[in-house]
N, C-alpha and C positions, 0 to 999 in steps of 0.2 A: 576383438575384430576392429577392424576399421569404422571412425567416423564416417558416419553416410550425413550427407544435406539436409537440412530442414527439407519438408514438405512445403508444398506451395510454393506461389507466386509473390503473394499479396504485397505491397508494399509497407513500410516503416508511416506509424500515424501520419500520412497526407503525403509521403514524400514521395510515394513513385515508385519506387526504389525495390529489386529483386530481393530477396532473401539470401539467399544461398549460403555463405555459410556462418551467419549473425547470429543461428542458433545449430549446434551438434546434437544428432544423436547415436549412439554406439547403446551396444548390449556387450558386457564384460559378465562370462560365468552366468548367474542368473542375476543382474542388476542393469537395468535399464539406467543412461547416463543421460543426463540433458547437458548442457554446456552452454551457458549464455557466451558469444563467441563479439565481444566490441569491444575489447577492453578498453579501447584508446576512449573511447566514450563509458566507461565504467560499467559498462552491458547493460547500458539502458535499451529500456524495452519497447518497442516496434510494435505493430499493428501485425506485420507478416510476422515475426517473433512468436506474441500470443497464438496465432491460429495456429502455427506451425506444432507449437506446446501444446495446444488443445488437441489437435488431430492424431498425433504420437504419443499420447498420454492415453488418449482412448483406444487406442490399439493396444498399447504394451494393458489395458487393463484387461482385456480377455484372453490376453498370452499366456500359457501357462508356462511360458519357457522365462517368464520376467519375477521376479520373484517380489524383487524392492527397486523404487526407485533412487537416482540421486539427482538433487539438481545442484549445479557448482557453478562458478562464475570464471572466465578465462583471465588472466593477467590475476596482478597482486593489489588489483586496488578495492575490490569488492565483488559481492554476487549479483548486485543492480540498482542502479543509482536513480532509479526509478523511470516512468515513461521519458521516453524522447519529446522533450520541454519546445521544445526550437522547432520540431517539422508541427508540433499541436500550437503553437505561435503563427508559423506560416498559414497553417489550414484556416485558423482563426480569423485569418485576414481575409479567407474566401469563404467564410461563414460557418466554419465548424463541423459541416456533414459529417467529412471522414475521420475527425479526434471524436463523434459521437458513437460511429458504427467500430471504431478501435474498442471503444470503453465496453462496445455488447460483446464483443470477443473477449476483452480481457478478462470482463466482470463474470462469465460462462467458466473462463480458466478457474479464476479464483472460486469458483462454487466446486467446480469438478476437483480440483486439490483436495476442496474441505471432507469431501464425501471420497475420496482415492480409495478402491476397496484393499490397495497394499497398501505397503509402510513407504512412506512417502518423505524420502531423507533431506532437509537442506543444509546445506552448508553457509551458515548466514553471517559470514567472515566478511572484514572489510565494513565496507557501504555497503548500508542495505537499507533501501530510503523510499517511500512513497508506493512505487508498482515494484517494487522488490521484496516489497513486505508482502504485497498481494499474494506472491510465486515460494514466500518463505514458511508466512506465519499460520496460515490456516493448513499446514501440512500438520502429518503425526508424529513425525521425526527432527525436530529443530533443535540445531545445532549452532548455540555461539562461542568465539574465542575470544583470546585479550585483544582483537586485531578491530571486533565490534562496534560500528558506529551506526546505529538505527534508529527508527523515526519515521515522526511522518510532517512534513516540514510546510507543506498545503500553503498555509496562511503567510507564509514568507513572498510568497508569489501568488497571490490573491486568489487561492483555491482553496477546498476543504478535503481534511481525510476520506481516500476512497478509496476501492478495493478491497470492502470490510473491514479497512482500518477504524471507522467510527464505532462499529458493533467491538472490534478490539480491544480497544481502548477505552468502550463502556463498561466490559467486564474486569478491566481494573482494580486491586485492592483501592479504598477510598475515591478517590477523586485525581489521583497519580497522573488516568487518563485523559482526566479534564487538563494536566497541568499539559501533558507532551503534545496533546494535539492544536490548545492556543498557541501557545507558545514554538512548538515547532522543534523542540530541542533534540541534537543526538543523544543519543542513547549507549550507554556503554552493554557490554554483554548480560553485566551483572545485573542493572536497570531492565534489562530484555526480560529474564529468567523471573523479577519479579512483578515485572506489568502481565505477565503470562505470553507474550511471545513466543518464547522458548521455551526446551525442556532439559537440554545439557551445554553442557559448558563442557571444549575440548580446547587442549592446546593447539594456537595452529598448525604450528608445526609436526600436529601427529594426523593432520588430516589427509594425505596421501596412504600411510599406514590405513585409517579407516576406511578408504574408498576402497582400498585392498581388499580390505577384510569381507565389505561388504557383499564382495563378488560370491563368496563362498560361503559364508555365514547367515543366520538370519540378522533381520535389524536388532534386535534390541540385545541380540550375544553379543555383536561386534562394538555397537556402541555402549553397551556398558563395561565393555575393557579396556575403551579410551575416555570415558567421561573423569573430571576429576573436580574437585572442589571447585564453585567460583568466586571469584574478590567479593565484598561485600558491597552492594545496592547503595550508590549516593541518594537515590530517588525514597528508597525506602527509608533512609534517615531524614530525610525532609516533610516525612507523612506530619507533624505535628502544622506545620504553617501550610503545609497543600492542603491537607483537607478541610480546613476553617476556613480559608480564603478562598478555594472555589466552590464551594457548597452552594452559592447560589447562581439561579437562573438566566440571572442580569451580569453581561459582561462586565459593563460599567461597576458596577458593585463588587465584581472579582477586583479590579483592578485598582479600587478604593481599599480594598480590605488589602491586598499587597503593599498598599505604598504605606498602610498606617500599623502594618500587622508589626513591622521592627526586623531588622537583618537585613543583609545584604544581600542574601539571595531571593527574598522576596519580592525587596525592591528592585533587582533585576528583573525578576521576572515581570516585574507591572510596566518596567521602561521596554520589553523585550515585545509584549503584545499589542503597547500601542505603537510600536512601531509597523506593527503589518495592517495588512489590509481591514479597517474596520467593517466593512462587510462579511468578509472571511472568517474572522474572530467570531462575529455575532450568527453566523449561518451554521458555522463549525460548532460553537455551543450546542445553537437548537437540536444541529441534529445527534450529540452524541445524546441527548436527552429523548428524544423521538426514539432513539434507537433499541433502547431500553425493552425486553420483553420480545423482540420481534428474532425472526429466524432470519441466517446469513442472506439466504435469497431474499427476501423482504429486505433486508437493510441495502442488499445492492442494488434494489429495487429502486430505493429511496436516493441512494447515493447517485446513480444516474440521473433522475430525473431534477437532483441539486446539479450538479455536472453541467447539463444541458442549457439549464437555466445560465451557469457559470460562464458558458461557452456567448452566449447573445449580450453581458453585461462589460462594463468595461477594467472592473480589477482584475481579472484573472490575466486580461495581455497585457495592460500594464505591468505585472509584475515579472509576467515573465521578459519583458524589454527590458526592465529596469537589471533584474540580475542575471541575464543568461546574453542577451540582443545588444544592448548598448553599454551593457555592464556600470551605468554609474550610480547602483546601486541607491536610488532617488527617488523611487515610485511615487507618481502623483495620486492618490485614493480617492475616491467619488464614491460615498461622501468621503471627507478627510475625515470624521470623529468618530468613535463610536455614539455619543450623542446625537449624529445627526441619520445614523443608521435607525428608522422606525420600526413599530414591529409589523406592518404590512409589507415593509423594504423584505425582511426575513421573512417573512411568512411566500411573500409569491417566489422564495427558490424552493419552494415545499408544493407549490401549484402541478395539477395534474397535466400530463403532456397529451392526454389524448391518443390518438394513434401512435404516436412516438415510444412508448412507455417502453421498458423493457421490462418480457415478462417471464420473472423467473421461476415462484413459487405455483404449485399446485393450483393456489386461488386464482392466481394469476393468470393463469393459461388457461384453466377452464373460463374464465369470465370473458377471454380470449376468444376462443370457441364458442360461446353463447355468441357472441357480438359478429363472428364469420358467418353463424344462420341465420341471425336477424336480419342480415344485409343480403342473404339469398334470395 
């Protein structure tokens, strides 16, 4: 059948701006289709985008005419290049509200994926980077090709992994995850399949065959008659100098043990971290470490209330002027060192928000509830 419009109005994080057709959706056979639809912007992802996916997602979940979903990305350049950087810059400059009341939508999205009570297919080809990984990686069905470049790049632009990227990338074999979330690096397919991202590796060019199949078949016949080997894990041969060198707590001390550990790729990596935001680096640590033991709603718990904090400081628009606004790629950091980042400096992106909070876990809401009859 025909693509029908996103639901809603709402606009793109702070911009105003209609929806209409930024995000597809069609029902093919019994397979619900999402279609992030901006290629020219790499389907980065919008404020009316999320609610529009959150509101359609919980529909096709009590459909019984839906059987799986797919989510796919329009043009050949990826499935989403993450939130819309540039209208979360503008808002920034008018204080951040609506890049905060975006993240309770997205961070809702990204809960409701992880719990989808179908088989929840992505197609995580191309770019798939920051809030792509939110809409990708906590599905049941994740799909990379050779075409794969993902991550979560946060700290390039004086942010921290969010959308349960930190909880992701904590359950990493060794320390993998410590490396990709300082550091900020692409990710190849193969690198995906072994951080846990993913589940298969297709060629891309059998992915229209698959969406085919999908319509008629269940998930996991269709997808395991296109799955095929994938190339070997550069990430996973480098487990000997990741896991010695980030094993500790103190950024500073990662980035000593890289420059003295020997190799070249080491010592990229220690030139690669201090080049970004030393706040970012040292916030981005604490919290894959905080993250440790806690459930997805908890960690996005936590990831907002870092966000917010991110959203009132001044690395997070610097960075985005420096690489998306004015492009000359030159951010001035405050502090400049990781040295001069304290641990009260980190500890108050960790401060409670008070009425702000967003609350997702069971504990949460109830504690929620207590506090609406106190105030009766």
């Amino acid at each position: 059948m025909a693509a029908e419009p996103a639901r809603g109005t709402a606009g793109g994080a702070a911009n105003g701006g209609a929806v209409n057709d930024e995000v597809l959706f069609e029902r093919r056979g019994r397979l619900g289709i999402v279609t992030l639809n901006r290629p020219k912007a790499v389907n980065a992802l919008t404020a009316g985008m999320a609610a529009a996916m959150l509101d359609q997602l919980a529909l096709w979940a009590e459909d019984d005419a839906v059987a799986a979903v797919l989510v796919r990305g329009a043009g050949d350049r990826g499935l989403c290049a993450g939130g819309d950087i540039v209208a979360i810059y503008q808002d920034m400059l008018d204080g951040g509200d609506a890049t905060a009341d975006f993240w309770a939508v997205e961070y809702r999205l990204n809960l409701l994926i992880a719990d989808y009570p179908k088989p929840y297919v992505a197609f995580m080809d191309g770019l798939v980077l920051g809030g792509g990984v939110g809409i990708s990686a906590h599905g049941s069905v994740r799909i990379v090709t050779e075409r794969t470049r993902t991550g979560m790049p946060e700290t390039t632009i004086g942010f921290v992994p969010d959308v349960g990227g930190t909880l992701l990338l904590s359950r990493a074999p060794g320390e993998t995850g410590t490396h990709a979330a300082l550091t900020g690096a692409h990710l190849s397919g193969a690198d995906a399949l072994f951080l846990g991202l993913a589940d298969h590796f297709v060629p891309s060019e059998l992915l229209p065959e698959l969406a085919a199949a999908l319509e008629t078949e269940p998930a996991e016949t269709a997808v395991g008659r296109f799955t095929a080997p994938a190339p070997a894990s550069v990430l996973a041969e480098q487990r000997d100098w990741i896991d010695v060198c980030y094993s500790s707590d103190d950024a500073g001390e990662i980035v000593r043990r890289l420059r003295t550990f020997g190799g070249e790729a080491a010592a990229e990596a220690a030139e690669t971290i201090t080049a970004k935001s030393p706040t970012a680096v040292k916030v981005a640590l604490e919290s894959l470490r905080r993250v440790r033991g806690l459930s997805l709603a908890q960690a996005l718990e936590q990831e907002y209330r870092v966000g917010v904090h991110f959203l009132a400081g001044p690395d997070f628009r610097e960075g985005i002027r420096a690489q998306v606004v004015d492009k000359d790629r030159s951010p001035r950091w405050k502090p400049a060192t990781l040295a001069e980042v304290t641990g009260d400096d980190v500890a108050g992106y960790f401060a409670p928000l008070g009425g702000r909070e967003l609350r997702l876990s069971p504990r949460e809401r109830d504690e929620e509830k207590d506090q609406e009859k106190d105030n009766v």
